[in-house]
Steps between C-alpha positions, in 0.01 A plus 500: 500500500463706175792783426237739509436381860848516579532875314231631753633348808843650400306840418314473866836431680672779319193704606514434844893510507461843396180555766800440747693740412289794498494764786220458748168668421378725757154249605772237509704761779174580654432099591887473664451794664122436669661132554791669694269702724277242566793311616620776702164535670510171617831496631390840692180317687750195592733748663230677643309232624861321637556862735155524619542127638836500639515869608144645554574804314123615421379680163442853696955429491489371176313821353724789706777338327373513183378864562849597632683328182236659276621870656854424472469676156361812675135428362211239566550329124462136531820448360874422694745734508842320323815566756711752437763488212825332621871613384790253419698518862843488252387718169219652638285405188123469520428140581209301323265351736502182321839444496732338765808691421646830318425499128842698454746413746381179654443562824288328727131677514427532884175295617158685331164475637383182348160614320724748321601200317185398379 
């Protein structure tokens, strides 16, 4: 192997060392987040298709839930409402939904709706 063969390897790594490092671009966020829904999708039909077999609940059940989820917001919007804001129960501080416990005293968050997680 020449040096100059060895200079451009060195060049490349430092190239894609610093490739790395940079923030993601927004196609790159785009992929992750069509690859997340997709995923999501599929776990959705499994669930679905895992209560129609073991419970028999039909699609006419299936779509007055989703209608009656859809109004919790007060309008027809395709979109979930998020659960109300919850309070610290010891410093009455406004609780994060993604957090498990009080960012200021500590405290145990009480349980929160799961998909306000997500």
């Amino acid at each position: 192997m020449s040096s100059s063969d060895s200079a451009s390897d060195q060049v490349r790594s430092r190239m894609f060392a610093e490739m790395r490092n940079q923030p993601p671009r927004d196609s790159d966020r785009l992929v992750a987040l069509e690859d997340r829904l997709e995923r999501m999708v599929l776990v959705s039909e499994a669930m679905w298709a895992l209560l129609t077999e073991r419970t028999g609940v039909t699609v006419e059940q299936l779509e007055a839930k989703v209608h009656e989820l859809d109004m919790a917001s007060g309008r027809p919007d395709g979109r979930r409402a998020r659960s109300p804001l919850m309070h610290c129960s010891k410093c009455d501080a406004a609780l994060d939904r993604t957090r498990t416990n009080c960012a200021f005293c500590g405290a145990d968050a009480p349980p929160a709706n799961p998909f306000d997680r997500i």
